[in-house]
N, C-alpha and C positions, 0 to 999 in steps of 0.2 A: 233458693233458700229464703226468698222475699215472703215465703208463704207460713215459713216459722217462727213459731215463738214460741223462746225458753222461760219457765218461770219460776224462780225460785222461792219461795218462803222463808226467810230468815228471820232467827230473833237472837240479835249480839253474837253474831258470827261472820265478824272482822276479822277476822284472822284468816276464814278459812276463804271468806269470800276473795281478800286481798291474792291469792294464787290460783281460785277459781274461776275467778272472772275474767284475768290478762289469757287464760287458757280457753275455755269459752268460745272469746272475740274472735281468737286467732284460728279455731275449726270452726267457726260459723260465723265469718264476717259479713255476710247479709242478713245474719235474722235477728230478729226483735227479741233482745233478754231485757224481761222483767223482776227487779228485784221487789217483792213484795214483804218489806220492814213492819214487823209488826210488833212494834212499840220500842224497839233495841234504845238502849241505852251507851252503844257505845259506838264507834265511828263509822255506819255502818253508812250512810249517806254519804259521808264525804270519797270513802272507797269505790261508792258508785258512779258519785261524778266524775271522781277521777281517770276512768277507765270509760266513761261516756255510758254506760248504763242508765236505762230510766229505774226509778226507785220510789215507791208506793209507800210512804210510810204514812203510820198510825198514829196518835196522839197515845194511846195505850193498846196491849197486846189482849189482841180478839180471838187469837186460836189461832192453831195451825191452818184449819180448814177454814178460815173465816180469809185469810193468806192466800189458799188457794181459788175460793171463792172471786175475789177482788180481784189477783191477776189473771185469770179465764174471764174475767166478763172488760178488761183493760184491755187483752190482747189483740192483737189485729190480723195475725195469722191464719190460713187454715187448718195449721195442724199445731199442737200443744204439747210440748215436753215437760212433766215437773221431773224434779229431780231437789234434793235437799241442799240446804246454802253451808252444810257442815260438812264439808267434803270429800263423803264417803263414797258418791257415784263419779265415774271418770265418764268423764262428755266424750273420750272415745266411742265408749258404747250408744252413746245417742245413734252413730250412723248406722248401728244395726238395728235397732229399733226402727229408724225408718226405713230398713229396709224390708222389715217385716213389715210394715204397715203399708207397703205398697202391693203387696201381697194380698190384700184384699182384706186386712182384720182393721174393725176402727179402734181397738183400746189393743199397746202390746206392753207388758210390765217387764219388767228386770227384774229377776227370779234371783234371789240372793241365795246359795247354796249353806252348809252350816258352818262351815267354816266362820262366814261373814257374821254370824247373827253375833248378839250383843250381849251376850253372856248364854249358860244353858240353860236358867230361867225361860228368857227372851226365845231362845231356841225351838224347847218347847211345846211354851205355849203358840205361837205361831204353826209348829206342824199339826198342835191338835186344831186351830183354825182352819188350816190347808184342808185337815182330813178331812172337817163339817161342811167345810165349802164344797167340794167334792163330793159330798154322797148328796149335798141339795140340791146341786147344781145339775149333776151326773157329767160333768166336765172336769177335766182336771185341774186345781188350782196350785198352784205349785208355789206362788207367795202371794196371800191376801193381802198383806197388810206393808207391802215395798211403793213407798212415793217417789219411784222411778220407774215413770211409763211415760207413752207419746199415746194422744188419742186427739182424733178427729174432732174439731172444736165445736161444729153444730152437732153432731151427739151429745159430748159433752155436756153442755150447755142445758141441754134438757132437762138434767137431772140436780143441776145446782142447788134445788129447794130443796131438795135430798139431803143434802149434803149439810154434816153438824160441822158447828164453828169452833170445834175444839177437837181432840181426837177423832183417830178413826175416817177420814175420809178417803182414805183407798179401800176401805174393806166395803162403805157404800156405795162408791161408785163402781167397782168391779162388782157388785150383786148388781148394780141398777143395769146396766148395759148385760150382765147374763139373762137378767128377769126379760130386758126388750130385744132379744134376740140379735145382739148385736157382737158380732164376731170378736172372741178375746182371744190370746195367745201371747204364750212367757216363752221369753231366749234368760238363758242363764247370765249372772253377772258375780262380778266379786265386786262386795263390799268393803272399802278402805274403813281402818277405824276413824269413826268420827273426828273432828279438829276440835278443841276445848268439849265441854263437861254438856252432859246429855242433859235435854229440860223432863227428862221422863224420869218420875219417881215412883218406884216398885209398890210402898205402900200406898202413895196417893192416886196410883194409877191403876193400882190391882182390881178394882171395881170396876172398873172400866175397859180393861179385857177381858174380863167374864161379861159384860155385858153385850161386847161383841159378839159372845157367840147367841145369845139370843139375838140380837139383829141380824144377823146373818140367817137364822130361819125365818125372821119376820120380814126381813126383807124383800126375800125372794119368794117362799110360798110359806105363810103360814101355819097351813093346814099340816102340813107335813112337820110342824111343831107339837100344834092342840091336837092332833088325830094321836100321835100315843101318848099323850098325857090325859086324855080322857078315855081312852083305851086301859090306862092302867089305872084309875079311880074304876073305873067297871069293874077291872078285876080283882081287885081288892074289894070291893065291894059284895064281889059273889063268895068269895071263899071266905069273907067272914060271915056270909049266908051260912055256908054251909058248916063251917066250925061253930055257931053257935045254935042252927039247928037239929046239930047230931048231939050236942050239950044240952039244950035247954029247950028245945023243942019251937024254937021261934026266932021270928024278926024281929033284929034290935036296930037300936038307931041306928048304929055306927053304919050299918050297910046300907040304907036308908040315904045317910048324907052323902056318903062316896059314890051311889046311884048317882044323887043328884046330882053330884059335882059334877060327874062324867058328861054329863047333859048339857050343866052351866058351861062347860070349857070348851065342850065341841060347839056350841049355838056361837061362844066367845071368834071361834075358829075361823067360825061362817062369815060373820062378820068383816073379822081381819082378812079373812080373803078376798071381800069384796072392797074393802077400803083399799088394799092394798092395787089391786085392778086399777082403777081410781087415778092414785098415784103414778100408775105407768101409764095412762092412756096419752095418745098424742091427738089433739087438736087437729081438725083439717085447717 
């Protein structure tokens, strides 16, 4: 167990940490747990020390994934577990996870059934993520967006720049390691309800899981974004072709700019898939 490190990300979650962490210690007394404080305001240091944890804090809170960022590039293990510092994942399941991952996969997530999810909201919108991840990927994704997985920390690592310092950092790095062909695979879990009050707010965050699902195709290929969006600018384009030339005998703008656009958003496409290349390529 000399070769693991656990890393949590918390922000003002004493409470939950205070029974998670005596729990932890006692199934993994060899490995390196990092609590990664990002900005907490409440006694979330001193519960670290007192159970001998190291503990990462922030002068102000940088994001979730700014959390996860900081303790992957801290850790000294070769293998990485997150898992959330609000109590919902039980570190039982950690030893299936690595058991999966000796198996030969470097990223394995905890697959939260619906039961766990966080309302049907939350529900969901999560299985319409699964679904889109899934027809991108042509692999099954069964939970994009669960921050309870173990992955291989020089993988990992790779794709750190990837990685935004606010939401959303599971749904990146599970597309970055599918885009580099690197072996993923979900065991199922149940989700405890969270300990104290969730930082996710429905309105201020609803933008932000619609924007998921566009990075989810930009992520991983592009093209399979802009190929039917300027697929359907063409064809809106021709059949007002042709309802205005059975009408008035001619070509009007409208069909004229929805040509073009079809044109502008596939060249767009070209592009992003070459940028996107780019982004995954590994250095000799």
């Amino acid at each position: 167990m000399n070769q693991l490190s656990i890393i949590l990300p918390a922000k003002n979650e004493a409470p939950a940490l205070a029974s998670l962490l005596p729990s932890l210690r006692a199934a993994y007394p060899g490995a390196e747990i990092i609590v990664v404080d990002d900005g907490s305001t409440d006694d979330t240091r001193s519960i670290c020390r007192s159970h001998g944890v190291e503990c990462l804090s922030s002068p102000y809170s940088m994001g979730n994934g700014a959390a996860i960022k900081r303790g992957a590039r801290a850790a000294t293990g070769d293998i990485l577990v997150f898992m959330d510092g609000d109590g919902q994942h039980d570190p039982a399941d950690i030893k299936r996870l690595l058991d999966q991952l000796g198996r030969g996969y470097d990223m394995v997530v905890g697959a939260r059934d619906w039961g766990s999810q966080a309302g049907v909201g939350r529900g969901l919108a999560n299985t319409l993520y699964n679904w889109l991840a899934t027809r991108m990927t042509g692999h099954p994704v069964l939970d994009l967006t669960s921050g309870f997985r173990a992955v291989r920390a020089d993988k990992f690592r790779e794709f750190l720049h990837l990685l935004p310092n606010g939401f959303s950092y599971p749904t990146t790095s599970t597309m970055a390691f599918f885009r580099s062909a690197y072996p993923v695979a979900y065991i199922p879990i149940k989700a405890a309800q969270r300990v104290g009050k969730s930082h996710i707010r429905p309105l201020r965050d609803g933008v932000r899981f619609l924007l998921i699902i566009f990075k989810i195709a930009t992520l991983y290929s592009p093209l399979k974004l802009f190929v039917p969006a300027s697929a359907m600018f063409f064809l809106l384009g021709c059949a007002n072709y042709a309802w205005t030339f059975m009408h008035e005998g001619r070509l009007t703008n409208g069909s004229t700019l929805m040509w073009s656009a079809a044109v502008i958003v596939f060249l767009i496409g070209l592009v992003s898939e070459q940028i996107t290349g780019l982004m995954y390529r590994r250095d000799a």
